[in-house]
C-alpha positions as CSV (number, residue, x, y, z in Angstrom):
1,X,-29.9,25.0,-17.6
2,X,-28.6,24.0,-21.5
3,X,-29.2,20.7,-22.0
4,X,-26.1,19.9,-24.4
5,X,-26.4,16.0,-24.5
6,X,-26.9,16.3,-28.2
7,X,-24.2,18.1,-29.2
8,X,-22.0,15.6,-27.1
9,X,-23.2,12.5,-29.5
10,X,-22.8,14.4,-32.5
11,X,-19.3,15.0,-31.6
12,X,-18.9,11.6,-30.6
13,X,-20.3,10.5,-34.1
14,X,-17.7,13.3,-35.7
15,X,-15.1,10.9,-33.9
16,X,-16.5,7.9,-34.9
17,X,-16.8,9.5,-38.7
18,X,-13.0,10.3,-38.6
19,X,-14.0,14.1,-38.6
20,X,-11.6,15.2,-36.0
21,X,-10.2,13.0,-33.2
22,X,-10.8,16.1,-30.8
23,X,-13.6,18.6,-30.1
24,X,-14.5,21.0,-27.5
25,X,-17.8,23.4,-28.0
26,X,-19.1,26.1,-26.1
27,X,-22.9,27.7,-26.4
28,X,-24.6,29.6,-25.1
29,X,-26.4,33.3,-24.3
30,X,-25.3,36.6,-22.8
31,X,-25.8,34.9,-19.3
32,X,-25.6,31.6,-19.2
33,X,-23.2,28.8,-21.6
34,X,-22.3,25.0,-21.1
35,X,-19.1,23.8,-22.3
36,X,-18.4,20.2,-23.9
37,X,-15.1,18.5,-24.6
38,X,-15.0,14.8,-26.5
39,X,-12.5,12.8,-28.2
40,X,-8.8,12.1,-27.2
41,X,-5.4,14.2,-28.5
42,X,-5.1,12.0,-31.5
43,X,-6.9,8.8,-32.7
44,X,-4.1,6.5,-30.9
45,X,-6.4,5.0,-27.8
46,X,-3.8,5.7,-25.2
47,X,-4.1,9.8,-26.4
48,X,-5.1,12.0,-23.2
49,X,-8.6,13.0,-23.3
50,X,-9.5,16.3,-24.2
51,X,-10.3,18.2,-20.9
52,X,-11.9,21.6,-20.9
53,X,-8.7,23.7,-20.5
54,X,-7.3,22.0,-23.6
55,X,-6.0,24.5,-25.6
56,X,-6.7,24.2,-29.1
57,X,-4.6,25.9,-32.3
58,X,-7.0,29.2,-33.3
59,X,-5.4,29.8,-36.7
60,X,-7.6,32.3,-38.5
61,X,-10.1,32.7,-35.6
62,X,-7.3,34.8,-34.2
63,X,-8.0,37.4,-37.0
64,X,-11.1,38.2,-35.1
65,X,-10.7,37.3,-31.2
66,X,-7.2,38.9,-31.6
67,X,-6.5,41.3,-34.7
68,X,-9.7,42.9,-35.1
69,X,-10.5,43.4,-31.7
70,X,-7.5,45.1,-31.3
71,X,-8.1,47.3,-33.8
72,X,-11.3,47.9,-32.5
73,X,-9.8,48.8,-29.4
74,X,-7.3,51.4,-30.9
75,X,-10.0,53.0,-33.2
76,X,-12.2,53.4,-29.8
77,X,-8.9,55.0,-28.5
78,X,-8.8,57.5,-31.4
79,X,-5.7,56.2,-33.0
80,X,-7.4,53.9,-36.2
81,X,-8.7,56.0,-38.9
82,X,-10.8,52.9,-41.1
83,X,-10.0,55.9,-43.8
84,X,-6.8,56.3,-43.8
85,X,-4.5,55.2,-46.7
86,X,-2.3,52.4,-44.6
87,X,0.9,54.2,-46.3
88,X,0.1,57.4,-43.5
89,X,0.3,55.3,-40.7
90,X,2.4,52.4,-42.0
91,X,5.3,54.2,-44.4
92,X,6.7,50.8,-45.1
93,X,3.8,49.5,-46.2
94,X,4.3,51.5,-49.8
95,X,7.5,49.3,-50.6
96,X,6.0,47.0,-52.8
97,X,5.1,49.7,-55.4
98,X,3.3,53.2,-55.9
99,X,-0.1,51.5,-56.3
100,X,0.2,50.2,-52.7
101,X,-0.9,53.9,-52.1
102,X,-4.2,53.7,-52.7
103,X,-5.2,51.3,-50.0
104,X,-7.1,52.7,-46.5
105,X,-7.1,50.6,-43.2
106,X,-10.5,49.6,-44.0
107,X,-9.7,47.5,-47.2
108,X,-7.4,45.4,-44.8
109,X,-10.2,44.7,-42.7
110,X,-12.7,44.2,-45.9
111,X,-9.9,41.8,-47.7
112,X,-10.4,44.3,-51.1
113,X,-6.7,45.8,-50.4
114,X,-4.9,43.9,-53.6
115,X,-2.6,41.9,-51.4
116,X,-2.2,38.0,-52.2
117,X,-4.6,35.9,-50.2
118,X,-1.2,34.0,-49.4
119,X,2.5,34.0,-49.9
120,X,5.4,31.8,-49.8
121,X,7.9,34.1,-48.2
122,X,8.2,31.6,-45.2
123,X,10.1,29.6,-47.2
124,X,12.8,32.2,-48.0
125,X,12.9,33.6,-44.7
126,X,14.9,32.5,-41.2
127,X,14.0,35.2,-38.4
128,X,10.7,37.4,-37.9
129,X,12.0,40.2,-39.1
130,X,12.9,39.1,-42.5
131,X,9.2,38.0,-42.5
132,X,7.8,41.3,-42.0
133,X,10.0,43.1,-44.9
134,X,9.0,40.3,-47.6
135,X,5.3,40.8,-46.3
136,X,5.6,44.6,-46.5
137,X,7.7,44.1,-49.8
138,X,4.8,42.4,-51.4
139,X,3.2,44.0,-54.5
140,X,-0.5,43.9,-55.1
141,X,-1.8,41.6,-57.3
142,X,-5.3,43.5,-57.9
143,X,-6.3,47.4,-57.9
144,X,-7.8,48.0,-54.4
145,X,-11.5,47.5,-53.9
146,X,-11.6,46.2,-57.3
147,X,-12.6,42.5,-55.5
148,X,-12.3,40.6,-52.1
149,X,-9.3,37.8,-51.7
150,X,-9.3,36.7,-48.4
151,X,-5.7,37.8,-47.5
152,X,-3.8,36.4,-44.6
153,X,-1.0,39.3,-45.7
154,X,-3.4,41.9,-45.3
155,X,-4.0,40.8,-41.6
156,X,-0.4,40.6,-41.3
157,X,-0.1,44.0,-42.4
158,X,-2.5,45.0,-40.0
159,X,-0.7,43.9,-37.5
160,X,2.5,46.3,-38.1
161,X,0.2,48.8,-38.8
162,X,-1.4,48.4,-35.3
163,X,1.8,47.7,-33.3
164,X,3.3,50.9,-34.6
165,X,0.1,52.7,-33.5
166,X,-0.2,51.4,-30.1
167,X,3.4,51.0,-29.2
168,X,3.1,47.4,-28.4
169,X,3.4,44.1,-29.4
170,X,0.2,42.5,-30.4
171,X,0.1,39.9,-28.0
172,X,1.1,42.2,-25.5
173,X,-1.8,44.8,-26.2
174,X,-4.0,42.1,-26.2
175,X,-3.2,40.7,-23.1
176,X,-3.6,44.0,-21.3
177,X,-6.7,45.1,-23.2
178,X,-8.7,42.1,-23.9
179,X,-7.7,38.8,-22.1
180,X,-6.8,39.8,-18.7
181,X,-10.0,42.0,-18.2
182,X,-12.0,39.3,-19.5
183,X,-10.2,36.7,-17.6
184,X,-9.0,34.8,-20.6
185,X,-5.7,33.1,-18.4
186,X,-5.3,30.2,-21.2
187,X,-5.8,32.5,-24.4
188,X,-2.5,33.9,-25.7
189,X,0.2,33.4,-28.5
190,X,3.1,31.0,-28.0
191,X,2.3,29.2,-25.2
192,X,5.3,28.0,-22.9
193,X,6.7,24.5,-22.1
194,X,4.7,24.3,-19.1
195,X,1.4,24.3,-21.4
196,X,2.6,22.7,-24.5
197,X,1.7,19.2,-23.3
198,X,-1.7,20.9,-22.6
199,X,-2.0,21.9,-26.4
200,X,-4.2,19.4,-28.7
201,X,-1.9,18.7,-31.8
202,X,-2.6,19.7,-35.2
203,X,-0.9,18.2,-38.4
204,X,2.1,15.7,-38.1
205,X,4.4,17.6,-40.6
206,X,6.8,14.8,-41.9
207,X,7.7,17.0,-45.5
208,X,8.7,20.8,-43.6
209,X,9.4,20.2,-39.4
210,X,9.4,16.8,-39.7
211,X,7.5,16.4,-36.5
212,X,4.1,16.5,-34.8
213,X,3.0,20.0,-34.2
214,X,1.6,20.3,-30.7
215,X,1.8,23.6,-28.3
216,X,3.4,26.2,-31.5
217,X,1.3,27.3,-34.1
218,X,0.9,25.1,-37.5
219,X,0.3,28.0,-39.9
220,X,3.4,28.5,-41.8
221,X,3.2,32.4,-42.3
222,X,2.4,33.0,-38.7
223,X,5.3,30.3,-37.7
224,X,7.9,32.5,-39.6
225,X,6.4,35.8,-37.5
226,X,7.4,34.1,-34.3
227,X,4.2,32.7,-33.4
228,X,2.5,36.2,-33.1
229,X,1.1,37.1,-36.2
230,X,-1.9,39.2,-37.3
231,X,-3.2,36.2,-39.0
232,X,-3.1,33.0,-37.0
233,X,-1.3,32.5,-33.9
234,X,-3.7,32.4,-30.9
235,X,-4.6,29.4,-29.0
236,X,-7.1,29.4,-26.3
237,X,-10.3,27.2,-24.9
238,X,-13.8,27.1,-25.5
239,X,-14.1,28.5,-22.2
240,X,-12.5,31.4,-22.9
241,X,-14.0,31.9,-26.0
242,X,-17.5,31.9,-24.4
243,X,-16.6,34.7,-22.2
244,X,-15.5,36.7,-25.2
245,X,-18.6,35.7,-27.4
246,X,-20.5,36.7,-24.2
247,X,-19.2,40.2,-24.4
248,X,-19.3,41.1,-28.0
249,X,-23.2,40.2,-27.1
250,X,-23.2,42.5,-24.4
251,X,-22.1,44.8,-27.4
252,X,-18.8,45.1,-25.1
253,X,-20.6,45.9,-21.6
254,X,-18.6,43.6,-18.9
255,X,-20.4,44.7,-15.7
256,X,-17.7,47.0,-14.5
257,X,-16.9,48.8,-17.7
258,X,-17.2,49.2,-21.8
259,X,-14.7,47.3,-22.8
260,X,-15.0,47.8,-26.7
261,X,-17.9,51.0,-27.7
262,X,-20.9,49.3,-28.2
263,X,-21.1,51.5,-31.5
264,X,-18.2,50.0,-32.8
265,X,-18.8,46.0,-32.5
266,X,-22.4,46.9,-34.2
267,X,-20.8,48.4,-37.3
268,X,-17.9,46.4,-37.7
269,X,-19.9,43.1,-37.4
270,X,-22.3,44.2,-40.2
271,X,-22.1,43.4,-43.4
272,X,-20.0,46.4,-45.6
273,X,-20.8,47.4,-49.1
274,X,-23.6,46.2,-51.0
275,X,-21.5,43.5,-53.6
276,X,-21.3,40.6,-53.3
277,X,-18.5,39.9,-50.2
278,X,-20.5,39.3,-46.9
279,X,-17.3,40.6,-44.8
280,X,-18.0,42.8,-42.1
281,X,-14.8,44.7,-40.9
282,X,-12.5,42.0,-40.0
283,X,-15.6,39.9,-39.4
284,X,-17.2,37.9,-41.8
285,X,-21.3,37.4,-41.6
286,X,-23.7,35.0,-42.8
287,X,-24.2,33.9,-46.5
288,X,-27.2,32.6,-47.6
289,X,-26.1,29.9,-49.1
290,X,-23.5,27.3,-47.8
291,X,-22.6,29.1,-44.6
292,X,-20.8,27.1,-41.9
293,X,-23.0,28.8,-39.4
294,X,-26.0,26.8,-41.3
295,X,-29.4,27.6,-42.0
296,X,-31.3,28.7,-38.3
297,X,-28.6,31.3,-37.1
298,X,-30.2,34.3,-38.6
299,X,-28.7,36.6,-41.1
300,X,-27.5,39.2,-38.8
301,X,-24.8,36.5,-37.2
302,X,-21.2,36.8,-37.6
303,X,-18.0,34.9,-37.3
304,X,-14.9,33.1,-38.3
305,X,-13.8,30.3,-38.6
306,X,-10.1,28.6,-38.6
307,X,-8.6,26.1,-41.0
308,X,-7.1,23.5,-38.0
309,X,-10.8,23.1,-37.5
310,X,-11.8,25.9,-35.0
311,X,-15.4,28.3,-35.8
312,X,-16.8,31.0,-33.8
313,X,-20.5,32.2,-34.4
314,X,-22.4,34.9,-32.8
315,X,-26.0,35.5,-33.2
316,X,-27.1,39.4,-32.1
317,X,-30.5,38.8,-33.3
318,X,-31.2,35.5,-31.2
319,X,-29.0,36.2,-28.9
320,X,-26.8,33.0,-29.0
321,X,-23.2,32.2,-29.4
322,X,-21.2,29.0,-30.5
323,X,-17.8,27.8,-30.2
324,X,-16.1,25.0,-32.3
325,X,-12.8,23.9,-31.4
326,X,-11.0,20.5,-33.0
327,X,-8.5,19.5,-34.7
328,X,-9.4,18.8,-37.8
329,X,-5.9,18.7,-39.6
330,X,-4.6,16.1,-37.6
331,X,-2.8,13.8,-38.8
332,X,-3.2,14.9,-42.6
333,X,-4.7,18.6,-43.5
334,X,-6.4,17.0,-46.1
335,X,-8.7,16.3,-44.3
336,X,-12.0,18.2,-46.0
337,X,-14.9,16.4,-43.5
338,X,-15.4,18.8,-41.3
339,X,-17.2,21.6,-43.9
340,X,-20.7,19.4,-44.0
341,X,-20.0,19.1,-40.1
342,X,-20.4,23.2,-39.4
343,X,-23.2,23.7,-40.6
344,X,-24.9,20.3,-38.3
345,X,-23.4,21.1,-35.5
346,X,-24.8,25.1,-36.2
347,X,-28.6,23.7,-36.7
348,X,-28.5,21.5,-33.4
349,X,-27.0,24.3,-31.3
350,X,-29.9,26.7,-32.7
351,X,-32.5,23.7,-31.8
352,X,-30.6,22.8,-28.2
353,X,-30.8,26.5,-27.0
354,X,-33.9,27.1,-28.6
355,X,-35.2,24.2,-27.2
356,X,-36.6,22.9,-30.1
């Protein structure tokens, strides 16, 4: 049995340290995890405590538990070509400019497209689909494979580019492909009113919704998609999480079935290219310096993490997985103390399973 009493008190000292007001973790192997929740909601005393179905706000985590497995999942089915130009399978994609040509599925995935790592568009738009026309509409801003920009447009282009493949929604081809046969029940987009009071709030927004964001999602480019959006969006548990983690160690073998080829998770969670980007397709992997993962998960791990406070780390070569969930941004995004955190939290979990 995982003795995770430590990682409970350095959560507790997180709180204490004004880190996050919230946490939940999850660690473990490809048979066995323990799951932790501390804190409350918010630092106001009377805040519900966080229980472990809380769901907590993904944000960029969703670009691998969501939009990358699903594309996964549709290049096992035969209809993802990582060399492709994305203007074969995504027309639309070519109208910001001729040069827009030049970019293949797999520079999406690798962040070396020439797409902005951000836009404003949000701002200009009122309904989803105005959102995906400026996003397609968007000119590069560097030749393709010239360098790496992490690019939350280039995950939203995915997106279109995998709905039009699949015929579905993402959320929806998730849900079928990935959650349900997993038994993820609390991991999806938008959650309803029934589970919003169930939702650990992120940022209280007083300057753009003028509220407390709790149960929709606080990214501003995914808010303008409707809440499903190739780059943020997903909110789940640490639970959850563990069962997926648990899989991709299985290299996608759940008992029953192959959910994802074991062929592909190995390659696309390995480190592409030999300059100096550590991405892996869609996934990132571990630097050697400063890596949120810290210094005993070995170099073969990947993950992701999320910038409302949420990390995912998976360890193939010592077979362990962690899960990070908090809310870091609340109440002020500013909030910058949970990067020395990671890494902490990464070194006890490596000495807790290890039983160092």
């Amino acid at each position: 049995m995982i003795q995770a009493q430590p990682l409970h008190e350095l959560c507790r000292q997180g709180i204490r340290d004004r880190v996050f007001p919230a946490a939940s973790f999850a660690i473990g192997n490809a048979d066995e995890v323990s799951v932790g929740c501390v804190g409350k909601f918010t630092y106001d005393e009377n805040a519900p405590n966080v229980q472990p179905d809380s769901l907590f706000d993904l944000a960029s985590v969703t670009k691998v538990v969501g939009t990358t497995s699903a594309a996964m999942l549709a290049h096992d089915d035969g209809l993802l070509d990582l060399d492709k130009p994305v203007i074969e399978l995504l027309p639309e994609f070519a109208k910001g400019g001729e040069v827009k040509s030049k970019a293949k599925v797999r520079d999406l995935l690798l962040h070396c497209s020439g797409l902005p790592a951000y836009s404003t568009f949000h701002r200009r738009t009122k309904t989803p689909d105005e959102a995906r026309e400026a996003i397609l509409s968007l000119p590069f801003e560097y030749d393709t494979e010239a360098k790496t920009v992490y690019s939350c447009m280039g995950f939203i282009s995915l997106q279109m580019l995998l709905e039009k493949l699949t015929g579905k929604p993402l959320d929806a081809f998730l849900r079928e492909r990935l959650f349900e046969p997993l038994g993820m029940a609390r991991t999806l987009y938008n959650p309803p009113e029934a589970l919003k009071s169930s939702c650990v709030p992120t940022e209280d927004d007083k300057e753009i919704r003028k509220k407390l964001i709790q149960g929709e999602v606080h990214d501003p480019a995914a808010f303008a998609m409707g809440g499903v959006s190739g780059n943020a969006g997903l909110f789940s548990t640490a639970t959850d999480l563990a069962k997926f983690c648990q899989m991709m160690l299985r290299k996608g073998d759940v008992g029953c079935r192959q959910l994802i080829c074991a062929e592909t998770i190995e390659r696309w969670t390995t480190k592409q290219g030999a300059n100096e980007s550590t991405r892996g397709f869609g996934w990132d992997t571990k630097s050697e310096r400063g890596s949120s993962a810290g210094t005993r998960f070995s170099m073969k791990s990947y993950g992701h993490t999320g910038f409302t406070g949420t990390t995912v780390w998976i360890d193939p070569e010592q077979a362990i997985f962690a899960v990070l969930l908090t809310n870091r941004v609340h109440p002020k995004a500013d909030n910058q103390k949970l990067t020395p955190f990671r890494p902490r939290f990464h070194n006890l979990v490596v000495d807790v399973l290890k039983g160092a």
